[in-house]
Backbone as CSV, one residue per row, in Angstrom:
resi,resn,N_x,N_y,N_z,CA_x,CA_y,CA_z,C_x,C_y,C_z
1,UNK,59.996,-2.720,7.711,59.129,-2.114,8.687,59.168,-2.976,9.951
2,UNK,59.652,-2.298,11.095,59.531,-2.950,12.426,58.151,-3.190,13.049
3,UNK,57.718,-4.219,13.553,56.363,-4.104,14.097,56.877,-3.855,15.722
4,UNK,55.503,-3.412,16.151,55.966,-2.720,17.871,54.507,-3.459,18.677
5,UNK,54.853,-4.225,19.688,53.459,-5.295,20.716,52.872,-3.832,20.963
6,UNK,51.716,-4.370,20.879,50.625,-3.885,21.577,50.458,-3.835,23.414
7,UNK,50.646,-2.543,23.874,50.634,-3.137,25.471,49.081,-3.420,25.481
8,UNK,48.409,-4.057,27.004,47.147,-4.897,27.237,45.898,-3.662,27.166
9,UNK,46.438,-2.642,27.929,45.550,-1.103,27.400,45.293,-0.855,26.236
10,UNK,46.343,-0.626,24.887,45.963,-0.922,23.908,44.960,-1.636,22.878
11,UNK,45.639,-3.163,23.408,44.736,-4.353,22.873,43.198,-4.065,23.267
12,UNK,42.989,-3.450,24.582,41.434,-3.506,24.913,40.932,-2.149,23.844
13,UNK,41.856,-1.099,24.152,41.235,-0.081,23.553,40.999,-0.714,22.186
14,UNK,41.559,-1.111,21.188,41.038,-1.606,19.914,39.748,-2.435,19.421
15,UNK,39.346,-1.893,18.457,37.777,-2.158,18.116,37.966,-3.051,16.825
16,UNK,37.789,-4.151,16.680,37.667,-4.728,15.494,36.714,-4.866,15.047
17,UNK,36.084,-4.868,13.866,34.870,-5.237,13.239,34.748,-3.470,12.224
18,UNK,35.705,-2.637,11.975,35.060,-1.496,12.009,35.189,-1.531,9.856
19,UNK,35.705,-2.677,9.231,35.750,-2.891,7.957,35.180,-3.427,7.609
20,UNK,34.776,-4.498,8.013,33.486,-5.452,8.104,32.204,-4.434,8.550
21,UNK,31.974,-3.564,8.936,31.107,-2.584,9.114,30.822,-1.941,7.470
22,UNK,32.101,-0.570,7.738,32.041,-0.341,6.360,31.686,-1.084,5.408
23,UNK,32.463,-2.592,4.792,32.134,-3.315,3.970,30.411,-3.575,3.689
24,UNK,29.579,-3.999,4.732,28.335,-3.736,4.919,27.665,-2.792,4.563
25,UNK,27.622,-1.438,4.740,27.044,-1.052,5.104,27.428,-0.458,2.821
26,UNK,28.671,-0.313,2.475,28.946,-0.248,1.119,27.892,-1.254,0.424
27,UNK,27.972,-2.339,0.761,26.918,-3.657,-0.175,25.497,-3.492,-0.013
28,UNK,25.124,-2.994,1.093,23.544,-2.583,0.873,23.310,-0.887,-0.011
29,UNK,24.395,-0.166,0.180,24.078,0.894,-0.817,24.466,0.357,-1.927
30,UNK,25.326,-0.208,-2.726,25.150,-0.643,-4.142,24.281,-1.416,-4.482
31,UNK,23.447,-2.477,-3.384,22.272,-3.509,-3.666,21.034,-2.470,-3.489
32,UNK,21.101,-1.156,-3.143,19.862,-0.098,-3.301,19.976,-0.082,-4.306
33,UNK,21.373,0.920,-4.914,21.150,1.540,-6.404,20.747,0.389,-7.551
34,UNK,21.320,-0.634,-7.069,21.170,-2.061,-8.342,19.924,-1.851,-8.429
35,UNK,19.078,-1.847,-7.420,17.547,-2.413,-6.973,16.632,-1.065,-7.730
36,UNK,16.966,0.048,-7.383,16.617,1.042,-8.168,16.348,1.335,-9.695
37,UNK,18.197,0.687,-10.431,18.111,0.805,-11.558,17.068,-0.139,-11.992
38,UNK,16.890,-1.149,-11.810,16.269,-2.628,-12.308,14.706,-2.268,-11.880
39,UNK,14.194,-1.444,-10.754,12.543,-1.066,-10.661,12.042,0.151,-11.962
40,UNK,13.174,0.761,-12.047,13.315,1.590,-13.728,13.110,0.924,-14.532
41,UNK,13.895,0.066,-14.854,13.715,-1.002,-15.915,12.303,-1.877,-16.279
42,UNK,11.885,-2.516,-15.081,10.832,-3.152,-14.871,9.630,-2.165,-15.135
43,UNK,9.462,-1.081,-14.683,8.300,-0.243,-14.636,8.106,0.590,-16.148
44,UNK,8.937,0.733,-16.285,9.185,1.493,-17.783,8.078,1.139,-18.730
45,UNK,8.321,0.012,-18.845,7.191,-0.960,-20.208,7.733,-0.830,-21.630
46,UNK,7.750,0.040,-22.391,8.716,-0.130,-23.750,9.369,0.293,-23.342
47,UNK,9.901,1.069,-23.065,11.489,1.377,-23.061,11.898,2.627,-22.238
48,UNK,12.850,2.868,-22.309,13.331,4.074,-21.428,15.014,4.300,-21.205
49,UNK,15.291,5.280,-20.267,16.598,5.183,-19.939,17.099,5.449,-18.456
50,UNK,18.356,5.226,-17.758,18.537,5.554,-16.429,19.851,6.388,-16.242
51,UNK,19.777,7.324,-15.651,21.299,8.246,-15.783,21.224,8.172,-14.493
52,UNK,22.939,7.726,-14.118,23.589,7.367,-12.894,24.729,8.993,-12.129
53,UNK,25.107,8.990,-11.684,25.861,9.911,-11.209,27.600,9.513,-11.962
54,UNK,28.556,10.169,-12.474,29.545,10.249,-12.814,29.527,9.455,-14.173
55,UNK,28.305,10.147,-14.759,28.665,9.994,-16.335,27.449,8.569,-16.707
56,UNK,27.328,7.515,-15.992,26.818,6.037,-16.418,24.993,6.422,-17.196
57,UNK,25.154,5.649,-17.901,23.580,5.658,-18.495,23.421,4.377,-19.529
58,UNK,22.366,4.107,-19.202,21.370,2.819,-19.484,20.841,3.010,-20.650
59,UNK,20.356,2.469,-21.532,19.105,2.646,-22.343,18.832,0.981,-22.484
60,UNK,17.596,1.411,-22.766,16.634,0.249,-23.479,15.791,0.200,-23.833
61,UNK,15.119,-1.139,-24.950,14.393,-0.372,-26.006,13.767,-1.345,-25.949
């Protein structure tokens, strides 16, 4: 694969940070759902269960 320079129009037009965004913004929605499952857990008192989207489920007793 040949690489091809960037002319200086280019370089400005480009936005970096936009994965590091995504990446972010992915880790606070899985630190919701974590946070979710585990206030289930906690609140429950004997026991209970948690059903996740694409099949996942919890129990505890």
């Amino acid at each position: 694969m040949e690489s091809i320079p960037l002319s200086e129009k280019e370089m400005r037009a480009h936005a970096p940070g936009e994965a590091l965004t995504l990446a972010a913004v992915l880790a606070v929605l899985a630190i919701a759902l974590l946070a979710i499952v585990a206030y289930k857990i906690w609140s429950s008192g004997g026991g209970g269960s948690a059903k996740l989207p694409g099949g996942w489920q919890f129990t505890w007793k």
